[in-house]
C-alpha positions as CSV (number, residue, x, y, z in Angstrom):
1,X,0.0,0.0,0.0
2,X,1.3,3.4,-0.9
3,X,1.6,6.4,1.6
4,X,-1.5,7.9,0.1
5,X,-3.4,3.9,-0.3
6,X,-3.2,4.9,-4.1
7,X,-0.8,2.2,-5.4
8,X,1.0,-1.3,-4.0
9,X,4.6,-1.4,-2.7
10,X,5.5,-3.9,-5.3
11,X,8.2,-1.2,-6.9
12,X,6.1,-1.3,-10.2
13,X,5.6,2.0,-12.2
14,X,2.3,1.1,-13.0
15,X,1.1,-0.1,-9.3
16,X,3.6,1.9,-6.9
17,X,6.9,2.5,-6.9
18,X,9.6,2.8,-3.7
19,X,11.1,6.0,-5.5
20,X,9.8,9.6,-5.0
21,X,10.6,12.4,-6.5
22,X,10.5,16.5,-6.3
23,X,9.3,18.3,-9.1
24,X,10.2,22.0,-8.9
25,X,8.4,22.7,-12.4
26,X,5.0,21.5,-10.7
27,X,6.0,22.5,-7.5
28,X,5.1,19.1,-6.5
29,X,5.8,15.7,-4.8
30,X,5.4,12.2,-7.2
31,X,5.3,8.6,-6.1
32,X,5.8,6.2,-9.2
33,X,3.2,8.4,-11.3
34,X,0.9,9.7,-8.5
35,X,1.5,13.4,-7.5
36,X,1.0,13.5,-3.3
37,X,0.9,16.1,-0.7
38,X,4.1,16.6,1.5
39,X,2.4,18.4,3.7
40,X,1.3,16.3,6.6
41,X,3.5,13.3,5.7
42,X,6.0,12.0,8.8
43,X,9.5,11.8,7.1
44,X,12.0,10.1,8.6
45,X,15.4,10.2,7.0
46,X,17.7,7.8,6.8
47,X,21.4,10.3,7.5
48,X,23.4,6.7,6.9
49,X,22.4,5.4,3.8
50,X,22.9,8.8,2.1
51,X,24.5,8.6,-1.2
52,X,26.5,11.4,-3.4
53,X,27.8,10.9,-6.9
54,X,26.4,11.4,-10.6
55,X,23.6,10.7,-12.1
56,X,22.4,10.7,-15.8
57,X,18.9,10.3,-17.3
58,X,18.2,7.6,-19.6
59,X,16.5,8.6,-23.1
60,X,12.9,9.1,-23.7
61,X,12.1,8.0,-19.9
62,X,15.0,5.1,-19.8
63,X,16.4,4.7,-15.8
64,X,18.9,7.0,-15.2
65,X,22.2,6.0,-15.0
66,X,24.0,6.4,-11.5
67,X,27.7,6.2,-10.5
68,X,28.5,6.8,-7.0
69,X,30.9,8.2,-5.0
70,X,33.0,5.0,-2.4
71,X,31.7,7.3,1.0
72,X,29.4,10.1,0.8
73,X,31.0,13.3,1.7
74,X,33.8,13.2,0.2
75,X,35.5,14.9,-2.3
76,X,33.7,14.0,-5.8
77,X,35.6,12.4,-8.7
78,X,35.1,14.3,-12.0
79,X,31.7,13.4,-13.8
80,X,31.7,10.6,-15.5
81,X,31.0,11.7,-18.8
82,X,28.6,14.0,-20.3
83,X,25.3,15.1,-19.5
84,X,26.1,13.8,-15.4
85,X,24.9,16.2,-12.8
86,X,25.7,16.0,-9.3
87,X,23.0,13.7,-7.7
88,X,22.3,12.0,-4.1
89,X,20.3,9.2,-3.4
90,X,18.5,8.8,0.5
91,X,16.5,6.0,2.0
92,X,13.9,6.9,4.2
93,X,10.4,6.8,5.6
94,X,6.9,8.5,4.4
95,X,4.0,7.2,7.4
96,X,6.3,4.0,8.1
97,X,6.8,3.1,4.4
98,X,10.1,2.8,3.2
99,X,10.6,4.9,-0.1
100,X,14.2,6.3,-1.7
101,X,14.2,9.7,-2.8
102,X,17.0,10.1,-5.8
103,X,17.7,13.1,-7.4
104,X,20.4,15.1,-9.7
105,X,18.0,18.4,-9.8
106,X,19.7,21.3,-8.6
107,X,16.7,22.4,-6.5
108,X,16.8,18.9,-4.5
109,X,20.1,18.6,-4.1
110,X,20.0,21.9,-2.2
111,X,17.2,20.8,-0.3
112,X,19.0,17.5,0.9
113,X,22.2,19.0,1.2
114,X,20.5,22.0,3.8
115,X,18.6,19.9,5.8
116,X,21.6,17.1,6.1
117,X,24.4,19.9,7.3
118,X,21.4,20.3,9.7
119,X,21.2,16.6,11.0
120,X,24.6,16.1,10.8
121,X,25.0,18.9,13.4
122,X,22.0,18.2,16.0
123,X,22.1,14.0,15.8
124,X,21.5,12.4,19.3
125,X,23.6,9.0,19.4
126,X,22.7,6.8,16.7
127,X,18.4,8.5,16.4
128,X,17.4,9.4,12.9
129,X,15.6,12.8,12.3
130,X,11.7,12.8,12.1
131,X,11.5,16.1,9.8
132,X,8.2,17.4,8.3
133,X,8.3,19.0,5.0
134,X,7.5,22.7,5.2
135,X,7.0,24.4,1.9
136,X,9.5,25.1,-1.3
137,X,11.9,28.2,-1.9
138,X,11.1,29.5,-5.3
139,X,15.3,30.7,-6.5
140,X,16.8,31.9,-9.7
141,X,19.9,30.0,-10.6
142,X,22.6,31.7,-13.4
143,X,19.8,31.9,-16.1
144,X,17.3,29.6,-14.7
145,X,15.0,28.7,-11.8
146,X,14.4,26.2,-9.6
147,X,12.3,25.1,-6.4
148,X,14.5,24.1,-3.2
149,X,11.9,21.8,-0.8
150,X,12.5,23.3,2.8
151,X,12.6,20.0,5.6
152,X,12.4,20.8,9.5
153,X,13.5,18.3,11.9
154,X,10.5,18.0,14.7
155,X,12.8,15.4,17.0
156,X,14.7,12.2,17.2
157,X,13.5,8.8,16.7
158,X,14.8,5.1,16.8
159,X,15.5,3.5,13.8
160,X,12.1,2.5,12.1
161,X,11.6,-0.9,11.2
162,X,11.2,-0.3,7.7
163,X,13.9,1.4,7.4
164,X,16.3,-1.9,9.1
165,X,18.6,-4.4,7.0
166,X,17.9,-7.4,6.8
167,X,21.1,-8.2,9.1
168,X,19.1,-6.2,11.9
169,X,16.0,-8.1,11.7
170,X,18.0,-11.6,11.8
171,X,19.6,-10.2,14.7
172,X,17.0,-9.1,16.3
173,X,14.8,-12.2,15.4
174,X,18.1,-14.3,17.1
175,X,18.1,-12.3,19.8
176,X,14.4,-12.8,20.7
């Protein structure tokens, strides 16, 4: 079941998918095909599974093509070729559903890269951030525009189970 009960989990296009996307054009959140409101959604970000690299969209709607970088963070190798922007890719939680949120737009890449600098700095022990999505800054970039989605962290929360390896829930399982 989707966030919004609108499509499966099964990773399809057609039915649902686990990726979600910004659109700055539409000033507006998608799931698979299905535009859905950020608004009152509980986001929980997974800080540890962020990934920074390039990324490259595939022609006439093709999956993009993704290189990353060994450790997030660090110093970025030169793009791979042409047409690569600098992209990021984040697990995390929308209601208790695991989704991933993958991006090379300029707009979310801003938007991650704020809110991250954010949780980098305030992160109590091993907690992941429960943020809420607040609005979108409308900003002109060199000779274009873009939308940068504006997150705000509302406290600290334990690891959701969704959001677990299967490693963890071995463990745990062993453990009970």
């Amino acid at each position: 079941m989707s966030i919004l009960g609108l499509s499966s989990n099964s990773g399809d296009e057609k039915t649902g998918s686990l990726f979600i996307k910004f659109k700055p054009s539409a000033n507006a959140w998608e799931e698979g095909k299905t535009e859905f409101e950020m608004k009152d959604v509980k986001i929980v970000f997974d800080m540890d599974s962020v990934k920074t690299g390039w990324m490259k969209w595939g022609e006439d709607g093709a999956a993009p093509d993704k290189v990353w970088a060994e450790k997030a963070g660090t110093d970025l190798f030169p793009p791979p070729g042409e047409g690569y922007k600098l992209a990021f890719s984040i697990e995390l939680t929308l209601n208790d559903e695991r989704r991933i949120w993958e991006s090379n737009g300029t707009g979310a890449v801003m938007g991650l890269d704020a809110i991250y600098d954010e949780m980098a700095r305030t992160r109590e022990g091993d907690k992941l951030p429960l943020c809420r999505y607040t609005r979108s800054e409308a900003v002109k970039i060199g000779m274009g525009s873009t939308r940068i989605p504006q997150f705000e962290i509302v406290e600290w929360v334990e690891r959701p189970i969704a959001l677990s390896s299967v490693d963890d829930a071995q463990s745990a399982a062993a453990e009970w």
